[in-house]
LUMKE-445978 format. One record per residue: residue number from 1; residue in three letters; x, y, z of N, C-alpha, C in turn. Coordinates in steps of 0.05 Angstrom, whole numbers, plus 5000, padded with zeros to 4 digits. Layout:
BEGIN
<k:NUM, r:ALA, n_u:X, n_v:Y, n_w:Z, ca_u:X, ca_v:Y, ca_w:Z, c_u:X, c_v:Y, c_w:Z>
...
# end
This chain:
BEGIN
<k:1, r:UNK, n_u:5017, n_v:4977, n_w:5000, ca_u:5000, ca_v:5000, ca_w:5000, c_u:5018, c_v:5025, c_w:5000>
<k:2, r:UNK, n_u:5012, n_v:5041, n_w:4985, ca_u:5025, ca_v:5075, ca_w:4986, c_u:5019, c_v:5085, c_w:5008>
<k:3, r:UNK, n_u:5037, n_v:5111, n_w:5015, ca_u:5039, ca_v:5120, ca_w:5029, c_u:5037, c_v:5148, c_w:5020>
<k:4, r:UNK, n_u:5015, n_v:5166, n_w:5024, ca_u:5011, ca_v:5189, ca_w:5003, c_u:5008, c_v:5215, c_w:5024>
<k:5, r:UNK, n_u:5024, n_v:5233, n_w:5032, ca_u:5024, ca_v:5254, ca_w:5049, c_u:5018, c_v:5290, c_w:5025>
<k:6, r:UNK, n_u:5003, n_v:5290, n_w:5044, ca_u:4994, ca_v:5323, ca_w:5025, c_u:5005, c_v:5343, c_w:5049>
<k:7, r:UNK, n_u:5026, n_v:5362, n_w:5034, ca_u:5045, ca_v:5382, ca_w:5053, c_u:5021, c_v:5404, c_w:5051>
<k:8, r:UNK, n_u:5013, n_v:5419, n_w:5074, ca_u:5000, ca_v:5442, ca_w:5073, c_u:4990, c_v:5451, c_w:5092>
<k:9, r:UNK, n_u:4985, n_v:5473, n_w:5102, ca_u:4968, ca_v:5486, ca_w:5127, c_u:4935, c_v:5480, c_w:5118>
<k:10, r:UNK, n_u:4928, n_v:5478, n_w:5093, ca_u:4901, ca_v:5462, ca_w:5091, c_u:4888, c_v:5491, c_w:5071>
<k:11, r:UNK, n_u:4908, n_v:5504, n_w:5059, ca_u:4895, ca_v:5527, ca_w:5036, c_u:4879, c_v:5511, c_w:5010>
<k:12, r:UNK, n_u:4866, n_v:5532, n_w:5001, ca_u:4853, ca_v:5522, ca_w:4978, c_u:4866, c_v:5496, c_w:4963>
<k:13, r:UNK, n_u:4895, n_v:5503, n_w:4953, ca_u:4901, ca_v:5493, ca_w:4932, c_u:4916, c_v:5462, c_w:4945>
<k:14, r:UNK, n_u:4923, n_v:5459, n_w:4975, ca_u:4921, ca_v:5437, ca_w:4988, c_u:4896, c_v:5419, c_w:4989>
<k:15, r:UNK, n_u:4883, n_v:5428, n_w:4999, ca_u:4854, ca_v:5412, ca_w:4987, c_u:4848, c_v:5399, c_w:4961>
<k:16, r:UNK, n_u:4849, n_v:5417, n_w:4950, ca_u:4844, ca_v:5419, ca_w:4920, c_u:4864, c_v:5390, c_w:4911>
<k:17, r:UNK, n_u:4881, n_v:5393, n_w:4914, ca_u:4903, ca_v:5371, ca_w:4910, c_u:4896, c_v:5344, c_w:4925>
<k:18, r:UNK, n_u:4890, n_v:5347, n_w:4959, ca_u:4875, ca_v:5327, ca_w:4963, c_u:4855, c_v:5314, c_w:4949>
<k:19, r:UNK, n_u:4833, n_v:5325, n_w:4944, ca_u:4814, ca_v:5322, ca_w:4929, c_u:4815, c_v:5301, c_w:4899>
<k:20, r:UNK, n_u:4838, n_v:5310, n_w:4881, ca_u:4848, ca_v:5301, ca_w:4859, c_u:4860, c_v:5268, c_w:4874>
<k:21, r:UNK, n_u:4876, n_v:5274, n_w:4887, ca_u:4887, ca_v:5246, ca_w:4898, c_u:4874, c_v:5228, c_w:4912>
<k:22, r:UNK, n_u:4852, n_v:5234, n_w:4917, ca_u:4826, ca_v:5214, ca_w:4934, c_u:4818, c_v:5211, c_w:4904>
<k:23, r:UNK, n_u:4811, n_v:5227, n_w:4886, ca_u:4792, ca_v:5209, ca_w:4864, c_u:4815, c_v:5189, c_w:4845>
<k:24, r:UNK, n_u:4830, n_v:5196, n_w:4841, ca_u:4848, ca_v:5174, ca_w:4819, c_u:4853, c_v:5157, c_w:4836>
<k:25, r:UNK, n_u:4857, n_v:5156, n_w:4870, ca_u:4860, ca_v:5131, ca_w:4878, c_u:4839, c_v:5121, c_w:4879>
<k:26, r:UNK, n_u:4808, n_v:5125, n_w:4878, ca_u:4779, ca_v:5118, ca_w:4868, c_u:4781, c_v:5100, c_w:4848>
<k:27, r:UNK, n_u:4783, n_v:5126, n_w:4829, ca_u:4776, ca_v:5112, ca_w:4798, c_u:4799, c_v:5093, c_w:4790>
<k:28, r:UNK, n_u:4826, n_v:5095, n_w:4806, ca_u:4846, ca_v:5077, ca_w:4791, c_u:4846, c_v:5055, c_w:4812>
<k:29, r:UNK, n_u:4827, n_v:5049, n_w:4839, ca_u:4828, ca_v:5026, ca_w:4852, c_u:4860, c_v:5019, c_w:4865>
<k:30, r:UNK, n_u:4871, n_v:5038, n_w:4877, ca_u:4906, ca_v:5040, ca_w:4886, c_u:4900, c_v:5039, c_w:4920>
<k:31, r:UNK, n_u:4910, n_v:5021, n_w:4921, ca_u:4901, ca_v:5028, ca_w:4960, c_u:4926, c_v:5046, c_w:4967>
<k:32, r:UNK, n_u:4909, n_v:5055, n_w:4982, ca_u:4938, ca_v:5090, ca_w:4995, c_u:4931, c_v:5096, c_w:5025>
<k:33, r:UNK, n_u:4946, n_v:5100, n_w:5031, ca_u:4941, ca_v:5115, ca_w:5058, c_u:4946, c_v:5145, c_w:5045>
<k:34, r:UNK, n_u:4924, n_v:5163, n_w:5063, ca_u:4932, ca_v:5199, ca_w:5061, c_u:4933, c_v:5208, c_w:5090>
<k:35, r:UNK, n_u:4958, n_v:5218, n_w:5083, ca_u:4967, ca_v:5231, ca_w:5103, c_u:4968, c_v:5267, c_w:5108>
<k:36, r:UNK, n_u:4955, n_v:5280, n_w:5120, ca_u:4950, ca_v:5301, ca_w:5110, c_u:4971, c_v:5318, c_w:5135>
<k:37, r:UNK, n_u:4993, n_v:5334, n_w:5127, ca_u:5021, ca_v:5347, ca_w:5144, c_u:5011, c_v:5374, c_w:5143>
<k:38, r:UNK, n_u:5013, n_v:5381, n_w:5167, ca_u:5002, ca_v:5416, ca_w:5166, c_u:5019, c_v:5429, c_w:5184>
<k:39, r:UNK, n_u:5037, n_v:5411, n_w:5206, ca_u:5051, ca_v:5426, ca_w:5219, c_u:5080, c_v:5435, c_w:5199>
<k:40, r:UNK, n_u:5088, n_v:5460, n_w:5205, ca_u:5106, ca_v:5482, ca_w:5191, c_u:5128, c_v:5456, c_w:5200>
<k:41, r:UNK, n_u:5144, n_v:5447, n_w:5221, ca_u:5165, ca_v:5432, ca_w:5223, c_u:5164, c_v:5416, c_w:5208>
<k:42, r:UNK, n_u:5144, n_v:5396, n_w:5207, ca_u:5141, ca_v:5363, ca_w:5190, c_u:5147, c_v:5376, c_w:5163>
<k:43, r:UNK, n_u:5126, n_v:5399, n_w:5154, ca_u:5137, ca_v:5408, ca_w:5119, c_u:5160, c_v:5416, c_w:5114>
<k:44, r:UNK, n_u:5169, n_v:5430, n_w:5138, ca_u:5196, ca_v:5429, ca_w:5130, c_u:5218, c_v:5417, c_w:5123>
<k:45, r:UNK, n_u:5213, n_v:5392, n_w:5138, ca_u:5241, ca_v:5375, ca_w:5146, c_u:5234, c_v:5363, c_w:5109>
<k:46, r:UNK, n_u:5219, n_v:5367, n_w:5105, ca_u:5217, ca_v:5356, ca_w:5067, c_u:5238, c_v:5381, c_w:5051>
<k:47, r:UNK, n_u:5246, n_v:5400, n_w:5060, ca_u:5248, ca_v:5427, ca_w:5048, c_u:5230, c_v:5436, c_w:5034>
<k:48, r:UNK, n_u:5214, n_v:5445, n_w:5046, ca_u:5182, ca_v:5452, ca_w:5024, c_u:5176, c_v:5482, c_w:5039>
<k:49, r:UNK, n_u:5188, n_v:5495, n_w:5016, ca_u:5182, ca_v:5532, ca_w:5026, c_u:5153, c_v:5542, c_w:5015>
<k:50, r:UNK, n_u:5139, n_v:5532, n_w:4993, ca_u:5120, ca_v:5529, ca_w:4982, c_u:5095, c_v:5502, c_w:4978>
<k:51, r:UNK, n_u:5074, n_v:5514, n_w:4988, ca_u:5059, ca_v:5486, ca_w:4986, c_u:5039, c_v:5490, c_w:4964>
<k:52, r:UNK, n_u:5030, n_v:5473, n_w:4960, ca_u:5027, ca_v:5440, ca_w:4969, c_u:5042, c_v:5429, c_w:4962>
<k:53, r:UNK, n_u:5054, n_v:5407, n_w:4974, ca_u:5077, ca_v:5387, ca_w:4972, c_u:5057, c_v:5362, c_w:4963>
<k:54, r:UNK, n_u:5066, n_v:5346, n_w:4947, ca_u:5058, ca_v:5322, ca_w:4949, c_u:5089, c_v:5301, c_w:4948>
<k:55, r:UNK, n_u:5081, n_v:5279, n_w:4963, ca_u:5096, ca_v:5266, ca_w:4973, c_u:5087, c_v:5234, c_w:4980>
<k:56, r:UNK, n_u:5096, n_v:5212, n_w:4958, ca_u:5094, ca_v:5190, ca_w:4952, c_u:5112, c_v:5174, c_w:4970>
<k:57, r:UNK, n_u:5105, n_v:5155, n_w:4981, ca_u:5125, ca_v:5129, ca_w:4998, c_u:5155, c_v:5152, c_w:5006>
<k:58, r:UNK, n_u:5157, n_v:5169, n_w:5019, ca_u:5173, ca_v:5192, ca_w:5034, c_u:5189, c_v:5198, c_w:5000>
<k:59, r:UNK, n_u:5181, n_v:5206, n_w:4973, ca_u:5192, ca_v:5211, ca_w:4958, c_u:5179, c_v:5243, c_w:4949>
<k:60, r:UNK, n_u:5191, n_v:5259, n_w:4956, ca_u:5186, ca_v:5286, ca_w:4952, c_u:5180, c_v:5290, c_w:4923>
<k:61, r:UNK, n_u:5147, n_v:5287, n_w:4910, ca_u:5152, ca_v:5290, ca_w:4880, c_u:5131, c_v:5327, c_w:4869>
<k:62, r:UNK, n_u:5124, n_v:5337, n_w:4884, ca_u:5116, ca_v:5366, ca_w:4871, c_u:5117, c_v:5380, c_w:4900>
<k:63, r:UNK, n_u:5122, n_v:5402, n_w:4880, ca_u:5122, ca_v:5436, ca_w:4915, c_u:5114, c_v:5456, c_w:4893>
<k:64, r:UNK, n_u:5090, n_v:5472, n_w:4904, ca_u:5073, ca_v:5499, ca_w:4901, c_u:5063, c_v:5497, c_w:4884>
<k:65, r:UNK, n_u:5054, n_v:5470, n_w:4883, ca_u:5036, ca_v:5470, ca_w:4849, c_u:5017, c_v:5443, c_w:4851>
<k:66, r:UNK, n_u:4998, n_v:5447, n_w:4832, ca_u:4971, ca_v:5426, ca_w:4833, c_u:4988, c_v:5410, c_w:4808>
<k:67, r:UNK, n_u:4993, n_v:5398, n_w:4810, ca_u:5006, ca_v:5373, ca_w:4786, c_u:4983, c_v:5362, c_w:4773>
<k:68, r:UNK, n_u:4983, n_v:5359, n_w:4743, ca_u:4965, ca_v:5351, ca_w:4713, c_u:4953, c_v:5326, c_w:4740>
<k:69, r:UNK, n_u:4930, n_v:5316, n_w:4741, ca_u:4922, ca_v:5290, ca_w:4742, c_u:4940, c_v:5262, c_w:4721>
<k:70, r:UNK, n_u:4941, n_v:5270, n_w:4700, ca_u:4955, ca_v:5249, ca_w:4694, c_u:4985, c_v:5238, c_w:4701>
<k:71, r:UNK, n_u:5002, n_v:5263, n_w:4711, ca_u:5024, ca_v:5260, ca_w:4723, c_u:5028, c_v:5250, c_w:4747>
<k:72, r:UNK, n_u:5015, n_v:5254, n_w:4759, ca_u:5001, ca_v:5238, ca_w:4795, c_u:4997, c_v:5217, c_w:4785>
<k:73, r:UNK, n_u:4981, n_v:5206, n_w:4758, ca_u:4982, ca_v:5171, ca_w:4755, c_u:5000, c_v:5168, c_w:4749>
<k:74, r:UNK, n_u:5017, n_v:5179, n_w:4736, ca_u:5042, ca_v:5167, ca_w:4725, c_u:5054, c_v:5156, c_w:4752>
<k:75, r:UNK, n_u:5067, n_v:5184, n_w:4777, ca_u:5078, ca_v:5174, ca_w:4798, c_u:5069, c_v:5151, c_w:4819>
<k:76, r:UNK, n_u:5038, n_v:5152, n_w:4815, ca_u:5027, ca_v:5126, ca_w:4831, c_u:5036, c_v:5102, c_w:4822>
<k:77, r:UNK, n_u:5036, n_v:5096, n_w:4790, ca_u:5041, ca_v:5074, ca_w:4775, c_u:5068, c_v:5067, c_w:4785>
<k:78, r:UNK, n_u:5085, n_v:5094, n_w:4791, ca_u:5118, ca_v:5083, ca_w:4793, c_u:5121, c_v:5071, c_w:4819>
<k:79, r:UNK, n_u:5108, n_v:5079, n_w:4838, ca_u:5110, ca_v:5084, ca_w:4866, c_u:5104, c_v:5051, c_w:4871>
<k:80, r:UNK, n_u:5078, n_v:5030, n_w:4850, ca_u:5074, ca_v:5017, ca_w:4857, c_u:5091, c_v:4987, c_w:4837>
<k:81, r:UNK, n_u:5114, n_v:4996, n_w:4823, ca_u:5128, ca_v:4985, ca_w:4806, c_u:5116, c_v:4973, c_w:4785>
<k:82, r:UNK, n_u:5100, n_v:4991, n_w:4774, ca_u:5091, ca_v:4988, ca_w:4742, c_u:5103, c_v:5011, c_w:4732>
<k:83, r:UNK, n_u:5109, n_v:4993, n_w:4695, ca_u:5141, ca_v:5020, ca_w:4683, c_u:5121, c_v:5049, c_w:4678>
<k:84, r:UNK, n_u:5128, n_v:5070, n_w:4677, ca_u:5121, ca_v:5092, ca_w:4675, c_u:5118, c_v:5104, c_w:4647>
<k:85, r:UNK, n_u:5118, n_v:5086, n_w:4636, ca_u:5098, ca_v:5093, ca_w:4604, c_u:5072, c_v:5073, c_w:4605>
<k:86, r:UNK, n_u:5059, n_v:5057, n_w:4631, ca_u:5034, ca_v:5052, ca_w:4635, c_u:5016, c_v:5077, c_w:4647>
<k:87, r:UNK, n_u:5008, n_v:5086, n_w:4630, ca_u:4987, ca_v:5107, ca_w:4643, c_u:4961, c_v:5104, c_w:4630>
<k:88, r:UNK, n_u:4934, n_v:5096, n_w:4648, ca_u:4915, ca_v:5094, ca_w:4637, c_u:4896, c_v:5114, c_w:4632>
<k:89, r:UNK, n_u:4884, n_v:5104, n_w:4608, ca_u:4878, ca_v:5133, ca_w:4598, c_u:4839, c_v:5133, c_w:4604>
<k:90, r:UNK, n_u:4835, n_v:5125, n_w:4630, ca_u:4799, ca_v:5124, ca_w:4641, c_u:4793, c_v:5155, c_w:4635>
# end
């Protein structure tokens, strides 16, 4: 199972990002844990001066930005060792 942490004090565009990552793990059937980090220390120790962070199995993969939905599948696919030109196209 993944391990899926959303860096943020809980602003719009943290949500928003949550939001996106609860439905592709829906519609793509990925079991995940979400972990949702809001204290300023924990985001830090990622070096994340800008949020939202997203952050796969402790792999630091976006900061201050809502990442394409399809790029989030891409990283889930990798995260779960399928090659990274499997991206489904639901």
């Amino acid at each position: 199972m993944l391990t899926i942490k959303i860096l943020g004090s809980g602003c719009a565009n943290c949500k928003k990002l949550e939001a996106i990552v609860r439905d592709i793990l829906a519609k793509e059937n990925i079991p995940a844990e979400i972990v949702k980090v809001t204290d300023y220390a924990d985001i830090m120790a990622y070096n994340v001066m800008s949020t939202p962070g997203l952050v796969v199995n402790e792999k630091l993969l976006a900061v201050g930005r809502i990442p394409a939905p399809v790029q989030i599948i891409q990283w889930l696919n990798e995260a779960q060792g399928k090659p990274s030109g499997m991206i489904p196209l639901n």
